[in-house]
C-alpha positions, 0 to 999 in steps of 0.5 A: 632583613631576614625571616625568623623563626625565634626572636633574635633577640631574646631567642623568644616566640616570634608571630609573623603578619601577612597578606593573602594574594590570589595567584590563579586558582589559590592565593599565596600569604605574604608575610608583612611583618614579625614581632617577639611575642615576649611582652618584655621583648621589643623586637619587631621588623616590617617587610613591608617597608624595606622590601617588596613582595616579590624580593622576600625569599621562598622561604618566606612565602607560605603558598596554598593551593586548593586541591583541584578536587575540591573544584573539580567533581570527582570522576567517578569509574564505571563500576565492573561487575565484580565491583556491583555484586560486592557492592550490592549482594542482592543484586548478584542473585537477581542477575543469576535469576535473570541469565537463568530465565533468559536461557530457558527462554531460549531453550525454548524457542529453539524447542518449538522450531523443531517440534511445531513444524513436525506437528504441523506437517501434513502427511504426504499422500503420494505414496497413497495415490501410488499404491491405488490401482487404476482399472481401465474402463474398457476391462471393466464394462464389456459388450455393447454401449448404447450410443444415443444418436445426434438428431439430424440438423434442419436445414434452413429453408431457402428464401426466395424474392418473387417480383411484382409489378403495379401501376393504377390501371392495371393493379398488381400483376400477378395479382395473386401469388403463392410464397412460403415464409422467409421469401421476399416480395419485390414491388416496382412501381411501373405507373408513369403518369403519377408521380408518387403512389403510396402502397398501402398493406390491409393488414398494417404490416408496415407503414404505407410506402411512398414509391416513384417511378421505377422505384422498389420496395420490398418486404419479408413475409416470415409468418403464414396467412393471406395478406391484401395490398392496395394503391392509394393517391398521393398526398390524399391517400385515396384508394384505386379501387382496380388497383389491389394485390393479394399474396399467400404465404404457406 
């Protein structure tokens, strides 16, 4: 059994029947069968019952394949520049504007970082302070210059200890003596049969001292005037009335 274009029998139109299979991405039509399309004529073959699909020649199949771009979305190439000025007109002359302005911006800059840093500069004054002259002194004032004289410096005065014995019944010895301010006085207790005796200073110039025998105490006489001293018992404080002492400061 053979594909036919006209009906080998009256040689008439001939309509071919088929079924679609998909292959891949597309489908392919495969005929089933023919008959003549002259209502008088009777021919009519079916493939279907005599041959397998696959056994039908290739002239027989009809393949239809879509077009990949009809599943595939069209690439679209970037456009040069050409193509965008042609494309778009308008475009093309804001694009000159734009180079235009970026070129006297940097036209400008360049401008300012020549000029802005002249106007800025200071002058340079070393040639000014070169050109002044300096006078000395010595040629300009002559003859004498009164020197004021430095004041001698005062010596401090030297300070002196002086010592003074004391016990109850003999008192101070000496009982009176003459300093001058910043000497020392120097008391040692010579009294044996007391214990303790406190020295005591009429005048509060310090608070009563408590000595034992062979002891010292001392004290600083650094302002003028007359100053009286007297021994007192231990603890009670009982003043010995034979036992006073004076001393002079100048």
């Amino acid at each position: 059994m053979k594909f036919v274009e006209r009906c080998p029998k009256c040689g008439g139109e001939v309509q071919t029947k088929s079924v679609k299979k998909s292959i891949g991405l597309g489908f392919v039509d495969i005929p089933t069968a023919q008959f003549c399309l002259n209502p008088q004529c009777d021919w009519y073959q079916d493939f279907s019952e005599t041959k397998k699909p696959d056994e039908i020649k290739e002239d027989v199949l009809q393949i239809k394949l879509p077009s990949i771009k009809d599943k595939i979305p069209e690439i679209k190439k970037p456009h040069t520049g050409t193509e965008v000025t042609q494309k778009y007109p308008a475009l093309k002359g804001s694009l000159r504007n734009v180079i235009v302005l970026g070129g006297v911006i940097v036209f400008i800059v360049i401008l300012s970082y020549y000029l802005i840093p002249q106007f800025m500069h200071l002058p340079d004054t070393s040639d000014i302070n070169a050109s002044v002259t300096t006078t000395p002194a010595a040629d300009i004032v002559q003859g004498y210059v009164p020197v004021q004289a430095s004041a001698p410096a005062i010596e401090p005065e030297q300070s002196e200890s002086y010592s003074v014995k004391m016990d109850v019944g003999h008192g101070f010895n000496p009982a009176v003596i003459n300093i001058n301010r910043s000497d020392t006085i120097v008391w040692s207790n010579e009294e044996q049969q007391r214990t303790r005796i406190v020295l005591v200073s009429k005048e509060g110039l310090f608070e009563n001292k408590t000595t034992e025998y062979a002891k010292r105490t001392f004290y600083q006489f650094n302002r003028s005037g007359t100053y009286n001293f007297v021994l007192a018992a231990y603890p009670s404080l009982k003043e010995y009335p034979n036992a006073t002492g004076k001393v002079i400061v100048k």
